[in-house]
N, C-alpha and C positions, 0 to 999 in steps of 0.2 A: 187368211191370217195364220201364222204360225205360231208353231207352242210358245215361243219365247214372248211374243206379240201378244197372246190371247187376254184378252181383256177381263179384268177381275169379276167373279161373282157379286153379287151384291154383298153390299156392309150394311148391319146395322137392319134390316128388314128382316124381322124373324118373320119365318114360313115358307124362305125363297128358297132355300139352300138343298141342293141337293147334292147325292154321293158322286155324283159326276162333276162337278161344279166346284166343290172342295177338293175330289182327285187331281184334278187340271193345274190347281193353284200349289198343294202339294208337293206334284210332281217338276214340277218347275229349276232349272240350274239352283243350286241350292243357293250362290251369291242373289239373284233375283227374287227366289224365294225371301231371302232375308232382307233385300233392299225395302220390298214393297213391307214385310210388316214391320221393320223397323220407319217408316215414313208413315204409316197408318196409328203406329206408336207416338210416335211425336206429335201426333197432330191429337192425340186423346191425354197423353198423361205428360209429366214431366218424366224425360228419359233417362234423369241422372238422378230421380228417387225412386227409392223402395218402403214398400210398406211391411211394417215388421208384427209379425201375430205370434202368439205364444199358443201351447197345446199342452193342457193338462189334463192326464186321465183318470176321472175321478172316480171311478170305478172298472175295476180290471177284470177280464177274464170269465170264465162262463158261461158265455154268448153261446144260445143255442143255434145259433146260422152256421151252416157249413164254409162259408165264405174260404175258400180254397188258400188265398192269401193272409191270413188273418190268425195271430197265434193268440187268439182271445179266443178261440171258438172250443165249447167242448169237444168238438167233434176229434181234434186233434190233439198229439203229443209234445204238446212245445214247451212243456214244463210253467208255464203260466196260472198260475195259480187265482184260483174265483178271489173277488177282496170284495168287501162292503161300500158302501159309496162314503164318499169322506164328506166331515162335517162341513158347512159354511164356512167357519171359521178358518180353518186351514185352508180352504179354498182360496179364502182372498186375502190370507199372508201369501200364498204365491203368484197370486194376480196382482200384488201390491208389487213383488220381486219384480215380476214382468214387466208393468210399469218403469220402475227405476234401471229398465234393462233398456227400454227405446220401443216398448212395445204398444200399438195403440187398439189394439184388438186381443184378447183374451178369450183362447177354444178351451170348450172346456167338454171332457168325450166319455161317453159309460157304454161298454160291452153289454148293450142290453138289447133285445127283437127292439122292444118299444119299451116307453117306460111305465110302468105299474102304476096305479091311483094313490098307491100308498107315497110314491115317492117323488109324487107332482110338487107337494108342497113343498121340499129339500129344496126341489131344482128351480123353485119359483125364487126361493131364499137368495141362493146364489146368485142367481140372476141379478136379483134388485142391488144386493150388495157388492157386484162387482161392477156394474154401471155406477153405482157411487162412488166408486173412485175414478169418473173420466175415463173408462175404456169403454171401448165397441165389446160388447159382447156376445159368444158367437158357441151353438152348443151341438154337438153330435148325438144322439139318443137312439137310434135306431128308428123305426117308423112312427111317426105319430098319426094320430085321427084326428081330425078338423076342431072337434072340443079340445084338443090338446096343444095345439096349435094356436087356437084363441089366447088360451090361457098363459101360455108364454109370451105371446104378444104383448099382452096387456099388463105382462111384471116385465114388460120395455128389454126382450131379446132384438137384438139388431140383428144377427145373424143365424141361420141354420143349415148348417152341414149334412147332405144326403149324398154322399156319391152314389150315382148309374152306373162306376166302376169299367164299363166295357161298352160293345155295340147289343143291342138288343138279342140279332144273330147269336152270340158268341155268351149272352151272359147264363144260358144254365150249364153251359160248360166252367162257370166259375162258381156257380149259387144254385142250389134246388131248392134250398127250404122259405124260398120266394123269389117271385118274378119280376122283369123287368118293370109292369105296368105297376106293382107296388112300390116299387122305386118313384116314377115317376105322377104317381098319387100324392105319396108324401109331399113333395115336391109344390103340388098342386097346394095341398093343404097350405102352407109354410104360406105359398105365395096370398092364397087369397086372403091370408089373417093380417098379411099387411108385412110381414118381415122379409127381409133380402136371402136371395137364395143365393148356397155356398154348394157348387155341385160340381163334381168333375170326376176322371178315371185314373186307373192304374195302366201301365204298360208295361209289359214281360208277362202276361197272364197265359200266354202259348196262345195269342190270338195272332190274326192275320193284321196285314197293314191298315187293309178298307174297314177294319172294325175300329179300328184308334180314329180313319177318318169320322166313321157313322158315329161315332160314340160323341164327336164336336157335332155332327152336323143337327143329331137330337138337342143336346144344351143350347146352341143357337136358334135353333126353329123353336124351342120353347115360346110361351106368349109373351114374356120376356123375359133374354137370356140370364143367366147369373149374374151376380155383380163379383162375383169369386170365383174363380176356376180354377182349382187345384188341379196340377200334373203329376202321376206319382209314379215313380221307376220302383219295380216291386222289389223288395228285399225277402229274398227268397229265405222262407223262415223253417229252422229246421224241425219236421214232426209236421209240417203241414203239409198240405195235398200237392204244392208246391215248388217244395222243397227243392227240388232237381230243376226247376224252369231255367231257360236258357235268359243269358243276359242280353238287354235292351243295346242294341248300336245306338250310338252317342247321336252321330247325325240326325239319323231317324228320330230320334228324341226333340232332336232342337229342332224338327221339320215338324213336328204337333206342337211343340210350344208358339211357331209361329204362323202354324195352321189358326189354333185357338186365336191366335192375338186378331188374324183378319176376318175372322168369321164372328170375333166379338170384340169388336177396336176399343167398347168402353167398359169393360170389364176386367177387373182384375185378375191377372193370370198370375198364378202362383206356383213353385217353385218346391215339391211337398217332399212325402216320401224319396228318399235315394239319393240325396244331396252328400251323403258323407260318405256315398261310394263316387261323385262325380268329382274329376281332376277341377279345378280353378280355371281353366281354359273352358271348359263343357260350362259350366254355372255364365261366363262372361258370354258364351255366343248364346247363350239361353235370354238373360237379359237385355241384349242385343237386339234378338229376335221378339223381344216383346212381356218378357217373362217380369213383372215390378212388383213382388212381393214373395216373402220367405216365412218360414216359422224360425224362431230363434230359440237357442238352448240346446241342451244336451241331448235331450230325446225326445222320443216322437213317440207317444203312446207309449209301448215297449220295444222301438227301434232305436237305433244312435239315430243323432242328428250332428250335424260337422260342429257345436257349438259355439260359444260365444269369438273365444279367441280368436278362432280360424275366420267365422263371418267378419268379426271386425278388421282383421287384416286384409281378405277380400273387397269389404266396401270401400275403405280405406286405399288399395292400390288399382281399383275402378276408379275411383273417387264419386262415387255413388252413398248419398245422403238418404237417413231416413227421412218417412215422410211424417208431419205432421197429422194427429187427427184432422183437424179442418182440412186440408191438402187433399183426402181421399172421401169425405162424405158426399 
């Protein structure tokens, strides 16, 4: 059998997957590469919607992780300054904006290890009151413990975000002040309290290629995969560890967006960090390749994000629709 021939790993069987297995499919003419997950794509989502999430940071800055890419961390000089967590109320005046934007998910992210007992209650508040206005709600905290994990379950979080950020190999060259298997603890936690897991990596971190593969082949081998997979092109942040990383080829980009799409055909690939450094050409073979959801707005935590104008003209000359809530539950 030849490379071009070699018949695909398995879909959709977490445990099977190995770095051989995902290399092969990878490595493949890149039109082929793209045929097979854009037909793995149609056959799982509609190919001409995208699902629209919103990202608010309700607390900024101070983060005692070293996290190398990350200009919330004290470790670094990014001028980012610590902020308090913001009330309820302001919360979901901009989750209300989000809404009225096309947005059927609302992230809402605090620069913190984990979060404190004191400020469980805040984030329960938020929670309940941004589910009442009809969105999926979906929250980044940094690591939680299995008590904390219940307890957002049960004030109705649909979503939790943990990126594993890299391959297990390669991640204390981006993180020391915790390791991969806490990453995928939390993980654990999230999953077993009953909520959907939101997990994926950055690329430009000065890792190798096989580490962007192992970094899918972990999230798919999970007991079950994410139902969200953010891809993020690092935006190299000035004052962080960094700062000077070389930039991500475009190709190779859209050869892990439709890496992700075949090794998890029913999961949500998304579309994260580094969108308002990608030309409109790169964003379309991205979605192409399998990529059906975005954050919208201006910024992304404390990055740009290409905002609203620019995406609606983009969806608009794809002619790519949002998706409805009902559409992606």
């Amino acid at each position: 059998m030849t490379r071009n021939e070699a018949a695909p790993a398995p879909q959709g069987e977490p445990g099977r997957w190995t770095l051989d297995a995902a290399r092969e499919l990878y490595d493949l003419p890149f039109n082929d590469l793209l045929f097979r997950a854009h037909t793995i794509h149609r056959e799982n989502f509609d190919p001409n919607r995208v699902q629209l999430s919103k990202l608010l940071n309700i607390k900024t800055g101070g983060c005692p992780e070293d996290c190398g890419y990350c200009s919330q961390s004290a470790h670094h000089t990014s001028n980012v300054k610590a902020s308090k967590l913001m009330g309820t109320i302001d919360v979901v005046a901009e989750a209300q904006k989000a809404k009225e934007q096309g947005a059927t998910r609302y992230c809402m992210g605090a620069a913190w290890r984990s979060p404190k007992p004191r400020d469980e209650a805040a984030i329960v508040s938020m929670i309940k009151e941004v589910k009442a206005l009809g969105l999926e709600t979906c929250m980044t905290l940094g690591m939680l413990s299995a008590d904390q994990a219940c307890t957002f379950a049960k004030a109705g979080l649909d979503y939790y975000n943990h990126n594993i950020d890299t391959s297990e190999r390669f991640y204390p060259e981006v993180t020391t002040t915790r390791t991969f298997d806490d990453r995928l603890e939390t993980l654990a936690h999230v999953r077993e309290a009953g909520m959907k897991v939101c997990s994926g990596g950055i690329l430009g971190l000065g890792e190798e290629e096989d580490d962007r593969i192992d970094m899918l082949v972990t999230l798919a081998n999970l007991p079950t995969p994410p139902e969200s997979v953010p891809i993020n092109m690092l935006i190299p942040i000035p004052g962080s560890r960094l700062a000077e990383a070389k930039a991500v080829d475009s190709i190779g980009f859209v050869r892990i967006v439709a890496l992700a799409r075949l090794m998890m055909p029913q999961s949500h690939v998304r579309l994260t960090a580094g969108r308002a450094d990608m030309s409109d050409e790169m964003q379309a073979l991205c979605f192409f390749a399998g990529a059906n959801s975005i954050f919208i707005g201006d910024t992304l935590l404390t990055t740009a994000n290409p905002g609203d104008d620019r995406d609606r003209s983009l969806l608009s000359r794809l002619r790519l629709t949002p998706m409805t809530l009902e559409a992606h539950q």
